[in-house]
DOROKE-478507 format. One record per residue (C-alpha): x, y, z negated; residue in one letter. Coordinates in Angstrom, 2 decimals. Layout:
<pts>
PT        X        Y        Z  residu
PT        X        Y        Z       a
...
</pts>
This chain:
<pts>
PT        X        Y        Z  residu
PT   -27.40     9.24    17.92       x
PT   -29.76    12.19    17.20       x
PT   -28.92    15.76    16.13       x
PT   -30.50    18.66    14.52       x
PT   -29.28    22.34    13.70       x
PT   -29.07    22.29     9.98       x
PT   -27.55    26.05     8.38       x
PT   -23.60    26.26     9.48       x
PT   -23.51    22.68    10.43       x
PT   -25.18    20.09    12.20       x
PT   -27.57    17.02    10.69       x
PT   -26.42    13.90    12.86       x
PT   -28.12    10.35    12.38       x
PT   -25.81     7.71    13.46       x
PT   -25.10     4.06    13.87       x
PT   -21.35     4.37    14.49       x
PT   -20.20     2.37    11.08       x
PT   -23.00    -0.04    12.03       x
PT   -21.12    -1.04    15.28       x
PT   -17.88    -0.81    14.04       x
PT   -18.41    -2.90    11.10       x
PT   -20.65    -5.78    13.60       x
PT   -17.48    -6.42    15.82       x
PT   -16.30    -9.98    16.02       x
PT   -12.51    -9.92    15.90       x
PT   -10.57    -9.19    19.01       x
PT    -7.34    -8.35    20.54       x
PT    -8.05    -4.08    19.70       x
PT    -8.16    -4.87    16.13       x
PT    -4.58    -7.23    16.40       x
PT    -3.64    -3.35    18.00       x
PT    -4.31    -1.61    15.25       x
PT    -3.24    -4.15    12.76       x
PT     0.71    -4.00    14.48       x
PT     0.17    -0.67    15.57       x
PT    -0.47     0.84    11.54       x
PT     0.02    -2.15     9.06       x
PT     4.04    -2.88    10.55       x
PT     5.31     0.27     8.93       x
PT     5.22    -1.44     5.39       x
PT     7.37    -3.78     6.72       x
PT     9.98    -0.89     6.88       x
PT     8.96     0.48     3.73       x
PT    10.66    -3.21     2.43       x
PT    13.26    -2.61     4.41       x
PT    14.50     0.67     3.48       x
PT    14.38    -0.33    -0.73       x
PT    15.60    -3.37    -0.55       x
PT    18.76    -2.21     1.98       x
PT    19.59     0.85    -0.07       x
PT    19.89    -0.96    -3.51       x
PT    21.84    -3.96    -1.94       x
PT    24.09    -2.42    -0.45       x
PT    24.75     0.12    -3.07       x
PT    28.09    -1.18    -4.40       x
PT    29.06    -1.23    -0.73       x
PT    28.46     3.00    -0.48       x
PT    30.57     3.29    -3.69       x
PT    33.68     1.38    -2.22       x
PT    36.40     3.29    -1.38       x
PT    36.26     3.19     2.67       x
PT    32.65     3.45     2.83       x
PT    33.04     7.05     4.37       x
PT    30.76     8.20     1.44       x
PT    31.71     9.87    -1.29       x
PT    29.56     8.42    -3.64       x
PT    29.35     6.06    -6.86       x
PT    26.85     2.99    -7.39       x
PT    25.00     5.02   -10.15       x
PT    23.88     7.67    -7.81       x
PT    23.00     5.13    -5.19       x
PT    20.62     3.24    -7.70       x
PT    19.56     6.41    -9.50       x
PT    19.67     9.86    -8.16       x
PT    19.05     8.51    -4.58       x
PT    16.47     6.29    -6.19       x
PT    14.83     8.60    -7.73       x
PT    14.82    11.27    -4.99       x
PT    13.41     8.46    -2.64       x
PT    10.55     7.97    -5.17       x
PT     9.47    11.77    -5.68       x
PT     9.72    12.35    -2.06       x
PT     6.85     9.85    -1.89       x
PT     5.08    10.99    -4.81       x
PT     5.16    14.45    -3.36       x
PT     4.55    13.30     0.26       x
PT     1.44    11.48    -0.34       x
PT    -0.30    14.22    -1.89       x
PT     0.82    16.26    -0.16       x
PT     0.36    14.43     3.74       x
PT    -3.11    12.92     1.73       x
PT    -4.54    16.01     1.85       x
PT    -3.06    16.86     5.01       x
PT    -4.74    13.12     6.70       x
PT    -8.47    14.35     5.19       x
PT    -8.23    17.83     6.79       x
PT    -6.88    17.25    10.24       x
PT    -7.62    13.37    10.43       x
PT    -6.03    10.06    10.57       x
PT    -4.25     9.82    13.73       x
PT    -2.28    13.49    13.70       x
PT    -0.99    12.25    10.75       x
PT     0.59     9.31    11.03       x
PT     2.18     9.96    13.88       x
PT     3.62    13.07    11.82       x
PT     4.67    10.93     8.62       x
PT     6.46     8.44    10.65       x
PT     8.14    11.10    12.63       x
PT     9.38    12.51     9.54       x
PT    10.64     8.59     8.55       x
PT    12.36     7.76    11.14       x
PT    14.20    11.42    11.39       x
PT    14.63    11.12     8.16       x
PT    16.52     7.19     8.18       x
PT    18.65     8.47    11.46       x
PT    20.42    10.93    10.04       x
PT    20.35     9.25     6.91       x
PT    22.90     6.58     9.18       x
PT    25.20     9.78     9.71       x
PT    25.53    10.89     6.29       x
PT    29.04    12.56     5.77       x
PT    28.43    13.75     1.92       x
PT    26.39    12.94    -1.01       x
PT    24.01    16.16    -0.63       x
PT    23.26    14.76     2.96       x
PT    22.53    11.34     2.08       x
PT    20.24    12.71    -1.12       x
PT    18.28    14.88     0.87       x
PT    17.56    11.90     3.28       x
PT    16.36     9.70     0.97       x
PT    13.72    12.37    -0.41       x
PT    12.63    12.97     3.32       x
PT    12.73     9.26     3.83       x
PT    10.35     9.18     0.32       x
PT     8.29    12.36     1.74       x
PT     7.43     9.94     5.20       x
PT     6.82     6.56     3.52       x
PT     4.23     8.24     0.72       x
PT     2.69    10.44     3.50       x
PT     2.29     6.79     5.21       x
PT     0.15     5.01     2.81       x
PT    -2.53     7.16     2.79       x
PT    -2.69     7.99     6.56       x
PT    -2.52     4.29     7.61       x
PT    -4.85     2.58     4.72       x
PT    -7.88     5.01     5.22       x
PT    -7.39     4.50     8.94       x
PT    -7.10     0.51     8.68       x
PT   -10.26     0.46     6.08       x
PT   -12.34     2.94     8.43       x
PT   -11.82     0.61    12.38       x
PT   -11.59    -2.62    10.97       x
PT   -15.01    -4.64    10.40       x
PT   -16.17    -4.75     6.90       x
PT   -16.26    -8.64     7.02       x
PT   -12.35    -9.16     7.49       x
PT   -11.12    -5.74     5.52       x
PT    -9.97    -7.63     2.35       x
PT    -8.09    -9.87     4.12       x
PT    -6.60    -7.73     6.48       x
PT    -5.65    -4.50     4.04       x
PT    -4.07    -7.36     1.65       x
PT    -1.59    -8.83     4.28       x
PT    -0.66    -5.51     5.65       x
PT     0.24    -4.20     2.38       x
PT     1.67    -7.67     1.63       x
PT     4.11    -7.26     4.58       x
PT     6.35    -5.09     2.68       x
PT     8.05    -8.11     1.11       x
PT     8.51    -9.17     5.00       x
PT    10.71    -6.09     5.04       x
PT    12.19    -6.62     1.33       x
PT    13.30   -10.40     3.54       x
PT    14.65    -8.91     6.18       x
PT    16.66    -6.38     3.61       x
PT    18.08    -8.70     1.64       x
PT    18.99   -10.93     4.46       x
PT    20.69    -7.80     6.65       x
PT    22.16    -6.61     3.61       x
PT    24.17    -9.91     3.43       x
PT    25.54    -9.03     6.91       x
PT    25.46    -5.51     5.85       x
PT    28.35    -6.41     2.81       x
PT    30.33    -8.86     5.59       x
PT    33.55    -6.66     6.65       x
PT    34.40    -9.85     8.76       x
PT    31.34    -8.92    10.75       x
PT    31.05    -5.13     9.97       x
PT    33.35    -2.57     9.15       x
PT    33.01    -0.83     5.36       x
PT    32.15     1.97     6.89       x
PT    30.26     1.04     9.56       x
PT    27.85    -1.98     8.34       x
PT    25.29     0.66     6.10       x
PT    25.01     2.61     8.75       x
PT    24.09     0.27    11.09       x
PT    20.86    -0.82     8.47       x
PT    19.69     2.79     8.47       x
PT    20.10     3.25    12.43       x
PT    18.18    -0.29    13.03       x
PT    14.96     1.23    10.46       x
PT    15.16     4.48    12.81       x
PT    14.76     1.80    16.09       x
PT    12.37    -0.16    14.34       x
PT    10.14     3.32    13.97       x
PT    10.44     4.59    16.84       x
PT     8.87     0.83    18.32       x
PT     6.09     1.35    15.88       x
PT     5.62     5.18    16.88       x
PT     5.11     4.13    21.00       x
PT     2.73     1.26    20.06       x
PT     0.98     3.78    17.42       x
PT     0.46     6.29    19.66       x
PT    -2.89     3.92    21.12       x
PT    -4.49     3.95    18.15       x
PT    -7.68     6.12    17.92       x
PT    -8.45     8.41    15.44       x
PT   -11.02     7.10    12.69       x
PT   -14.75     7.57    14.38       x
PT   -16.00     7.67    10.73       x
PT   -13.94    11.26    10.38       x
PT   -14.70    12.40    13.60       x
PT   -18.73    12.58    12.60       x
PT   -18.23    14.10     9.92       x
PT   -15.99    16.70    11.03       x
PT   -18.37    18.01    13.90       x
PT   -16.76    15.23    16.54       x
PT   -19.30    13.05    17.14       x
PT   -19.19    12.91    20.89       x
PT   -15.80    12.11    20.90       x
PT   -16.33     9.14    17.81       x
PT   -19.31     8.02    20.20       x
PT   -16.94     7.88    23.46       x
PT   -13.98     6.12    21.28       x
PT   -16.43     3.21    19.71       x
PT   -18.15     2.70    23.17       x
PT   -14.69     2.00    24.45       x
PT   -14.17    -0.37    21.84       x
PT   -17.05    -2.36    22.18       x
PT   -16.90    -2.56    26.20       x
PT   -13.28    -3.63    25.39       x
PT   -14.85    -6.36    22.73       x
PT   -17.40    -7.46    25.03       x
PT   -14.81    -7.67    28.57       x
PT   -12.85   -10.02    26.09       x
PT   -15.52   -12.43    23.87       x
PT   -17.35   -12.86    27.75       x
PT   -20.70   -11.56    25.92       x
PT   -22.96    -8.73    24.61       x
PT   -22.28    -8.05    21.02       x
PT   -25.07    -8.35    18.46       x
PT   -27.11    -5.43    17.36       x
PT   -25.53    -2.95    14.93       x
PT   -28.39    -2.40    11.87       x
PT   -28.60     0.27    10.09       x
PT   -28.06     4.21    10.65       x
PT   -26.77     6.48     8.79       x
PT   -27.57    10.74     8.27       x
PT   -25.02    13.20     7.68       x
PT   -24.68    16.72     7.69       x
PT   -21.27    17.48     9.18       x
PT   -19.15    19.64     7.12       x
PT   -15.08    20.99     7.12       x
PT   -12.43    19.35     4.46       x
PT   -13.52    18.52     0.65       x
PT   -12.09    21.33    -1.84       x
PT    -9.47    20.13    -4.51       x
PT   -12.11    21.15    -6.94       x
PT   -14.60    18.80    -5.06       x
PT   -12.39    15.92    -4.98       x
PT   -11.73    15.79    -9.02       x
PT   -15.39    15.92    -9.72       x
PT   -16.20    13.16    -7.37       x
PT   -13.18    11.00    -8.31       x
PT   -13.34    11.87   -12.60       x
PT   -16.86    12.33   -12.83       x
PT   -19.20    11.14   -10.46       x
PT   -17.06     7.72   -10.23       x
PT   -15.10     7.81   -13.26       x
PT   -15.50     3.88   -14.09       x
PT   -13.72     3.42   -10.81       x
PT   -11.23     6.05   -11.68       x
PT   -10.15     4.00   -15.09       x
PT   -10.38     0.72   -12.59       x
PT    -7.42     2.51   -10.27       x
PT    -5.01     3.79   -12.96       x
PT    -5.36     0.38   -14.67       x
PT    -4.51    -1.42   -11.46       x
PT    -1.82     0.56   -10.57       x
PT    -0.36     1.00   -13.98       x
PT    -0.70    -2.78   -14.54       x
PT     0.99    -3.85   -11.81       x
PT     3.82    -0.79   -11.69       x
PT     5.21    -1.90   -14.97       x
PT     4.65    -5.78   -13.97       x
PT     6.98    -5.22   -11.04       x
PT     9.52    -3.08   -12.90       x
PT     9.33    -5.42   -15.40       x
PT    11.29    -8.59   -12.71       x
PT    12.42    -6.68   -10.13       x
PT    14.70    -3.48   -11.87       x
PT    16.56    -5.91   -13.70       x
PT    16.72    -8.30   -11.17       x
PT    20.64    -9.14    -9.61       x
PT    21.54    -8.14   -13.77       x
PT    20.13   -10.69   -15.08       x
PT    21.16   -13.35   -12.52       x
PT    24.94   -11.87   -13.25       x
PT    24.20   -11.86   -16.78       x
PT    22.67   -15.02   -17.83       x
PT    24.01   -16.64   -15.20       x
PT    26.70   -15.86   -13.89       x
PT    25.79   -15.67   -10.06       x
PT    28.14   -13.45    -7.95       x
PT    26.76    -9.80    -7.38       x
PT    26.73   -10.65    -3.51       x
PT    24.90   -13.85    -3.44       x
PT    21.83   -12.46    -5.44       x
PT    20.48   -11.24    -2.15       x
PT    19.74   -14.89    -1.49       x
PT    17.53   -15.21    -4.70       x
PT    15.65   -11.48    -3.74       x
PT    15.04   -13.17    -0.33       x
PT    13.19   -16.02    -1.64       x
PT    11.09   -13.99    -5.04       x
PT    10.14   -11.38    -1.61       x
PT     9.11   -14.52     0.49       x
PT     6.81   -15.52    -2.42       x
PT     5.59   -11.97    -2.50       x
PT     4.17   -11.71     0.88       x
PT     2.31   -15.55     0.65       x
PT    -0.06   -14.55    -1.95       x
PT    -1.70   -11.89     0.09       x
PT    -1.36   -14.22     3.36       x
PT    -2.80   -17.05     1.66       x
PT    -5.07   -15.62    -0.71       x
PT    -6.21   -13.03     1.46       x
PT    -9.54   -14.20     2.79       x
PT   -10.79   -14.97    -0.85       x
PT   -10.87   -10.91    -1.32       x
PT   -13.49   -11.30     1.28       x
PT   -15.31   -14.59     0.23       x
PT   -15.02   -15.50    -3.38       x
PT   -15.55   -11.91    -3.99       x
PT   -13.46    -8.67    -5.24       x
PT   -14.15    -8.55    -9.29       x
PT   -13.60   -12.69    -9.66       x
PT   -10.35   -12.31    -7.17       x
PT    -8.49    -8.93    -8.28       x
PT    -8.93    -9.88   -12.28       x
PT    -8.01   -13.64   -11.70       x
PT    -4.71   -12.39   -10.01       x
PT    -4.20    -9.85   -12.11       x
PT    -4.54   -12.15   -15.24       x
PT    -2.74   -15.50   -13.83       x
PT     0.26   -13.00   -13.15       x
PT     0.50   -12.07   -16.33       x
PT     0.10   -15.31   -18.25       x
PT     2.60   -16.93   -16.15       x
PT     5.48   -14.38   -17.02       x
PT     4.09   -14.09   -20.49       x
PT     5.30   -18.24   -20.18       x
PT     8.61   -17.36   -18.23       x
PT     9.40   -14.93   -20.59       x
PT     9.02   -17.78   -23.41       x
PT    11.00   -20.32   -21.18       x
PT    13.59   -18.18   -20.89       x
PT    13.72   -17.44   -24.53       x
PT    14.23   -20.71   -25.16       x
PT    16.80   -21.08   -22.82       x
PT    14.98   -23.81   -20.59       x
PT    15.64   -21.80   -17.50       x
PT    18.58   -21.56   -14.59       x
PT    18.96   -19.03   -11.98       x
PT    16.94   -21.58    -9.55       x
PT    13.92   -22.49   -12.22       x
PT    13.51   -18.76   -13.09       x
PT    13.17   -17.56    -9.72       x
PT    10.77   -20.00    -9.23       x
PT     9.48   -19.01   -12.43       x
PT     9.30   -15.65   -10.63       x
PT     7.73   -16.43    -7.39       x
PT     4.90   -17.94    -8.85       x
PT     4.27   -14.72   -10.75       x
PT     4.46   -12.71    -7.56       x
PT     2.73   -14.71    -5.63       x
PT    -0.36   -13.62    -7.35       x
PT     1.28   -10.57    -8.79       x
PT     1.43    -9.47    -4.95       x
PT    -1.99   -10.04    -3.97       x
PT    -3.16    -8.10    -6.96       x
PT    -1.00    -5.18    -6.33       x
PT    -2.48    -5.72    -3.01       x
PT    -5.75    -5.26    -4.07       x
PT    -5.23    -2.31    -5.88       x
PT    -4.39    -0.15    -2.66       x
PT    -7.35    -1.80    -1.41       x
PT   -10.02    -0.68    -4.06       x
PT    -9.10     2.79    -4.27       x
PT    -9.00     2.99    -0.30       x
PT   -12.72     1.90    -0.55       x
PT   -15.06     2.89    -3.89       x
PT   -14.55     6.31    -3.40       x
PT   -16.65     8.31    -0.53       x
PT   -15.11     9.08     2.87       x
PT   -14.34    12.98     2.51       x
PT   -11.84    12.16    -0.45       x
PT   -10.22     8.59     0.82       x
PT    -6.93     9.44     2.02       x
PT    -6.70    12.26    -1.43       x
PT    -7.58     9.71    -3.48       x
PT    -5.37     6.68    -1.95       x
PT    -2.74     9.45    -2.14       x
PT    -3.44    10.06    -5.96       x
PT    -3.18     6.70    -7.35       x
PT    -0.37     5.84    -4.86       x
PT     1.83     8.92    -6.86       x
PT     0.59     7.62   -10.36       x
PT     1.75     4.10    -9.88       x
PT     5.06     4.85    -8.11       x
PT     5.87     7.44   -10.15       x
PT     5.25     4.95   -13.36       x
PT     7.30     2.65   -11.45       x
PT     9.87     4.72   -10.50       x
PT    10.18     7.00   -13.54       x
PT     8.72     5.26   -16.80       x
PT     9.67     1.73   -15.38       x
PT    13.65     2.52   -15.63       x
PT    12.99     4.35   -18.79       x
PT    11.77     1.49   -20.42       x
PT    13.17    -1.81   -18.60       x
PT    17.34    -0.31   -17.95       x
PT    18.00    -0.68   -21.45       x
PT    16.11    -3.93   -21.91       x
PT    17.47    -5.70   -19.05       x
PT    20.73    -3.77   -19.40       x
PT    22.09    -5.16   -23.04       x
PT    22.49    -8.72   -22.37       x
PT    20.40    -9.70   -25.26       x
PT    18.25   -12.68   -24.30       x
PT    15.42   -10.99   -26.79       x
PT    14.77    -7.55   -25.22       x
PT    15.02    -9.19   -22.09       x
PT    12.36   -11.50   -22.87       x
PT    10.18    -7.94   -24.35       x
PT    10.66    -6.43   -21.12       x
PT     9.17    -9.56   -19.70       x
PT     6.01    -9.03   -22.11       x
PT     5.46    -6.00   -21.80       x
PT     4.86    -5.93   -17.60       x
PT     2.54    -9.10   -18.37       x
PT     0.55    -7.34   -21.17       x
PT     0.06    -4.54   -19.10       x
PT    -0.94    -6.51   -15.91       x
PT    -3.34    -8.73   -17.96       x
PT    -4.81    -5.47   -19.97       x
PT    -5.43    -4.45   -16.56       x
PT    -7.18    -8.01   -15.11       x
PT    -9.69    -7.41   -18.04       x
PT   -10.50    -3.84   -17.13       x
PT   -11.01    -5.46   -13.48       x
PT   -13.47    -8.20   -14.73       x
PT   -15.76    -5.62   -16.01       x
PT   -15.23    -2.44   -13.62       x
PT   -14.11    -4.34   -10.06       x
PT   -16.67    -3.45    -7.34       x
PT   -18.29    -6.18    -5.27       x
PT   -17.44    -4.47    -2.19       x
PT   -16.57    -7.59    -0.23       x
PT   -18.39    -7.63     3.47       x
PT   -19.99    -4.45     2.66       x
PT   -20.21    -0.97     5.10       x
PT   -17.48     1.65     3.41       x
PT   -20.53     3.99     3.66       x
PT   -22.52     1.01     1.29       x
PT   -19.98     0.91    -1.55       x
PT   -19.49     4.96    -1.73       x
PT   -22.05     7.42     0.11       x
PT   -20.09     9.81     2.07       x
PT   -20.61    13.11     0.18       x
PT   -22.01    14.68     3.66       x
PT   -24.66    12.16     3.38       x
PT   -28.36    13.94     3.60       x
PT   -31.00    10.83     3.74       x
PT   -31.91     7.95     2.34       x
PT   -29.42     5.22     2.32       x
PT   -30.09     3.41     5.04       x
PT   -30.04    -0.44     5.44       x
PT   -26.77    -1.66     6.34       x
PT   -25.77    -4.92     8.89       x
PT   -23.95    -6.11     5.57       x
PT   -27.19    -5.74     3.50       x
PT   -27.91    -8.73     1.35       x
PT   -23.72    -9.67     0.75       x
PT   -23.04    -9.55    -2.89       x
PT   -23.30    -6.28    -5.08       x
PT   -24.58    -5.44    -8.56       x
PT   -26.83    -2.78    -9.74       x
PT   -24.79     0.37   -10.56       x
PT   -22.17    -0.35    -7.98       x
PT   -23.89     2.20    -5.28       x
PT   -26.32     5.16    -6.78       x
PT   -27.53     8.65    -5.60       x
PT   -25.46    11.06    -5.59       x
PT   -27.28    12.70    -8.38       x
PT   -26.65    10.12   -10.84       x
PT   -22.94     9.05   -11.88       x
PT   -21.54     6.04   -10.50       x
PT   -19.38     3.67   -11.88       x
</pts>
């Protein structure tokens, strides 16, 4: 690493995201996979728990005085501007002070915020805890998935971003299946069983807090902040831990990079870059996240109605079915996972993007006709989500990467808010009253319109997707602090077309 005074700041040439991105995969990356990627797990867990066990909080007994509706919409909705609010607001936060400070903070604030949720006494209490509970989980996503893209190798980061964001539906499981035992007053008393699913999340953080606390901060944001003897001690550690454990010198990073280390990215900064400089990959990120908001909303917020509905499966049992759609969930990223990395983003992201969306499109015309029982139509469903869930996957995975280092965790933040707040605000606006009437027809439009919109959104994918598979983060998006020439990368020659990386005085896509 070389230096040179350069105005206010300092000109550094490095090879840090060289070596990280030339690591073979060890035991320290398993570390940072359980100690950062497990919290999405709870993410499932807290949803899935609070609207299962909603017509348990409304029972007289429950020691809350509170009704179903407020459990599955003010609560609801508090939970989801909480994290609209706290990942903008903790996004910004995570590219000023860095990746580690902050989520250790964020999941502080969620597991405070899911403990004394347990203790609730009134409706107030209970409301505010959800919105803190929201304020965590959104602070989360952008913390952890800039951290995850920035120390894992660029080979394996498809894979690996897809499964961790997957393994929310492990939580949504292990919701519906504790909500079961939740609802038992043979096993639990009424006013004792929710509590006991809030107080077990709080445990389950506090694990993930100890183990997290081992995780380094990002090297990449440490060089550009004016820390580059302390990324240069962290990524020496890391490779003498690598080489103690493979039995063998690692290969030679290629490629250096030149930057001229500055403080935090202004809001004003972070627009241009985002809506101008790499406005192609802008539209790609709403239309991802739209797509598959209103594709979700579309099954899931109508879910346990329409098994009650059409037919006729006890409110308790449809835990069961949510168990098994969730299952299906988390095997399309698990499965489909390395074909992010191999096949390639564009043909991968707009294949599971449109697949999803013809197969409810047919669903939806099944079940028009009637052909369907509760047992066909959730397999109906899991089909759809199996590559429903890898796509959504791959959303949070794009906009943690096409975008330039200084603005990552801002704009992971950004398009996190825009697709839970379409999810969580126009999704119930649109699909309640659809899924709600008991007409087979409107619930057969609210099927259509999630798959038009996911399928609208494949097509924007096939022509906008970045071939950023195997490639340096620094490759697909040069780091606005960049000063020199770009220089080769170890990932040069992987797959890439013209226009997907330019100058910085020329306008992406």
């Amino acid at each position: 690493m070389t230096t040179a005074e350069a105005g206010t700041g300092r000109t550094v040439t490095t090879d840090i995201p060289a070596r990280l991105d030339r690591l073979p995969w060890s035991r320290w990356h398993w570390s940072i996979v359980l100690g950062l990627g497990t919290v999405w797990i709870l993410d499932g867990l807290e949803v899935t728990v609070v609207g299962n066990i909603a017509s348990r909080l409304s029972e007289p007994g429950s020691g809350l005085a509170i009704s179903s509706g407020q459990v599955t919409g003010v609560a609801a909705a508090l939970y989801v501007a909480g994290a609209c609010g706290g990942a903008l607001f903790w996004g910004r936060m995570t590219d000023h002070y860095g990746r580690k400070k902050l989520f250790l903070i964020t999941l502080a604030v969620y597991l405070a915020a899911t403990a004394l949720t347990a203790v609730s006494f009134e409706a107030w209490w209970f409301f505010l805890c959800r919105f803190l509970t929201g304020f965590g989980i959104g602070g989360e996503y952008a913390a952890i998935n800039s951290a995850i893209d920035e120390l894992i190798p660029a080979k394996h980061r498809g894979r690996i971003d897809l499964i961790i964001n997957g393994s929310f539906w492990l939580g949504a499981v292990g919701g519906s299946l504790l909500s079961i035992l939740a609802l038992n007053t043979g096993i639990l008393a009424a006013d004792v069983g929710w509590r006991v699913t809030f107080a077990l999340g709080a445990v389950l953080a506090l694990v993930i807090l100890l183990v997290r606390r081992h995780v380094p901060e990002s090297p990449r944001w440490l060089l550009i902040h004016g820390r580059d003897r302390e990324a240069e001690d962290i990524v020496t550690g890391i490779e003498r831990r690598v080489e103690h454990e493979k039995g063998e010198p690692l290969p030679e990073p290629h490629g250096e990079i030149t930057i001229h280390q500055r403080g935090s990215v202004s809001f004003a900064e972070i627009a241009h870059t985002v809506f101008a400089r790499y406005r192609r990959r802008a539209t790609l990120g709403f239309s991802l996240f739209i797509g598959q908001a209103f594709l979700y909303n579309a099954i899931t917020f109508g879910f346990g109605a329409i098994l009650v509905r059409f037919f006729s499966i006890p409110a308790d049992h449809t835990g069961y079915y949510f168990a098994v759609i969730a299952a299906g969930n988390f095997l399309g990223p698990l499965l489909l996972g390395h074909l992010f990395d191999t096949v390639g983003r564009r043909v991968m992201i707009s294949s599971t993007y449109l697949l999803s969306g013809l197969l409810l499109f047919g669903t939806a015309w099944l079940f028009g006709r009637g052909a369907l029982s509760a047992g066909t139509l959730t397999a109906c469903w899991c089909a759809v989500l199996f590559f429903a869930s890898a796509g959504a996957s791959s959303a949070y995975l794009t906009v943690s990467e096409v975008f330039p280092m200084e603005t990552r965790a801002m704009s992971i933040a950004f398009f996190y808010a825009l697709g839970t707040a379409a999810g969580g605000i126009s999704g119930p606006l649109v699909f309640a009253d659809l899924t709600n009437t008991g007409q087979v027809g409107d619930t057969v439009l609210a099927f259509q319109i999630g798959a038009g919109l996911m399928c609208a959104a494949g097509l924007v994918a096939a022509f906008l997707a970045v071939n950023a598979e195997q490639r340096s983060l620094e490759d697909i998006a040069e780091p606005l602090s960049q000063v020199a020439q770009k220089a080769r990368t170890a990932t040069e020659g992987t797959k890439g077309r013209p226009g997907d990386v330019t100058p910085p005085s020329s306008s992406p896509a």
